[in-house]
ZAMARGU-4260 file (C-alpha; in steps of 0.2 Angstrom, whole numbers, plus 5000, padded with zeros to 4 digits):
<rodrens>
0) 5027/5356/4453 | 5039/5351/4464 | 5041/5352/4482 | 5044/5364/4496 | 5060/5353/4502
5) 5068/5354/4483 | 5066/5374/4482 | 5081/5385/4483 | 5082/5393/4502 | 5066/5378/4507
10) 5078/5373/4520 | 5082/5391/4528 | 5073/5398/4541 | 5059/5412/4535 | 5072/5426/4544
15) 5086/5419/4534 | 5101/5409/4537 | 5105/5410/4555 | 5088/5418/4560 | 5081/5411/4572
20) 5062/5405/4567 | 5056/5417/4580 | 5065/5431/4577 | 5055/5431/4559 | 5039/5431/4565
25) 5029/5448/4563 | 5033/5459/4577 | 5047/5445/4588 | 5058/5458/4587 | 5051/5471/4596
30) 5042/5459/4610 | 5052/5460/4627 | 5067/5450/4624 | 5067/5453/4605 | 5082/5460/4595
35) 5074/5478/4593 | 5071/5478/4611 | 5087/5470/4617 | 5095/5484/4604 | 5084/5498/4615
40) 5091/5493/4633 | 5109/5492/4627 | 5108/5511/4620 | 5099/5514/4635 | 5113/5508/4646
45) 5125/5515/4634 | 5118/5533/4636 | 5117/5533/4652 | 5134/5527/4655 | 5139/5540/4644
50) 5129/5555/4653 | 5135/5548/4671 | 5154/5551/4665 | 5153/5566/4658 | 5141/5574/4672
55) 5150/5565/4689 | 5131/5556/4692 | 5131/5537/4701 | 5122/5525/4692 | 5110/5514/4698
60) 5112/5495/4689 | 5103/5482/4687 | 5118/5470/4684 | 5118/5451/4680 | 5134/5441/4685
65) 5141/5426/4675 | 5131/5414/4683 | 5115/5422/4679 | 5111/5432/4698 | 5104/5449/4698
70) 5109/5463/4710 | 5105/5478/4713 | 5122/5492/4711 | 5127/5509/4714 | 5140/5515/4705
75) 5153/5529/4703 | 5158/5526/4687 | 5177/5528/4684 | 5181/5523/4664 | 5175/5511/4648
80) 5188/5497/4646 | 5189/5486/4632 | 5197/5468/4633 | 5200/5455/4619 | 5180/5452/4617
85) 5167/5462/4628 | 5164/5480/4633 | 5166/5482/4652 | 5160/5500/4665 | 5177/5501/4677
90) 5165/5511/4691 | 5167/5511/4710 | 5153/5499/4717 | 5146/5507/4734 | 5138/5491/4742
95) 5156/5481/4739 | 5165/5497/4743 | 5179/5493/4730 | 5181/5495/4712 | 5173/5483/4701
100) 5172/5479/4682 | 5154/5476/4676 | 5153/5471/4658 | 5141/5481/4647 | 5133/5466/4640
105) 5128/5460/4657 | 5119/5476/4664 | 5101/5477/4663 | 5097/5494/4665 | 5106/5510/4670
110) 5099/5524/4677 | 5104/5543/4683 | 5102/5546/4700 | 5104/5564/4703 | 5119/5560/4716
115) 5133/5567/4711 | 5152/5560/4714 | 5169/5566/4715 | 5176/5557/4702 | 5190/5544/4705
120) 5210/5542/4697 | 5208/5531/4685 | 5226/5525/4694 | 5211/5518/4707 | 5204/5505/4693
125) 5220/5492/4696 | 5225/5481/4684 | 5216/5477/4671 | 5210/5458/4666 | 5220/5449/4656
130) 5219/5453/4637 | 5214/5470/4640 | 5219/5483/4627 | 5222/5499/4625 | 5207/5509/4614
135) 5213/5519/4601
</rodrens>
């Protein structure tokens, strides 16, 4: 019989090529931090960014910069822009009293408050990063 080495596939992870070892262990993916979870927040995020722009309500976020520090933001959310690779919330952020650009993939959590705003001229956002496209 030969060996577990010589087997087609012996060399891949159980999840497959490019799983991560823990990702295919039996319930990983749901844990905190897992896919499924990670998958959950970022429609919970998505949703209520959503809700926020259609109903004039300030979000509050739970918003990681690039260099890893958490905060704490209210927001008047203004539009979804788009750049070359990542999703970003133009909003206006009340504690900088300015607009800012949070990208999606950075906030931890969003949430309705029941506050609402007058909503901004999207003219107010500025000019956008560089590599930013239009959305069709």
């Amino acid at each position: 019989m030969p060996d577990d080495a010589a087997r087609p596939g012996a060399d891949v992870a159980p999840g497959g090529p490019g799983v991560p070892d823990d990702a295919a262990r039996p319930g990983a993916d749901v844990a905190p931090g897992g896919v499924v979870s990670r998958a959950h927040a970022h429609l919970q995020v998505l949703r209520a960014v959503e809700q926020s722009l259609a109903r004039s309500l300030v979000l509050a976020l739970r918003y990681r910069d690039g260099r890893g520090n958490e905060s704490a933001r209210r927001v008047e959310p203004v539009i979804l822009a788009h750049t070359e690779a990542a999703w970003y919330l133009v909003a206006w952020c009340r504690s900088r009293e300015a607009v800012r650009w949070f990208r999606l993939d950075r906030v931890e959590r969003a949430d309705l408050t029941g506050e609402t705003y007058v909503p901004r001229p999207v003219a107010e956002v500025g000019t956008p990063p560089s590599g930013a496209v239009p959305v069709a």
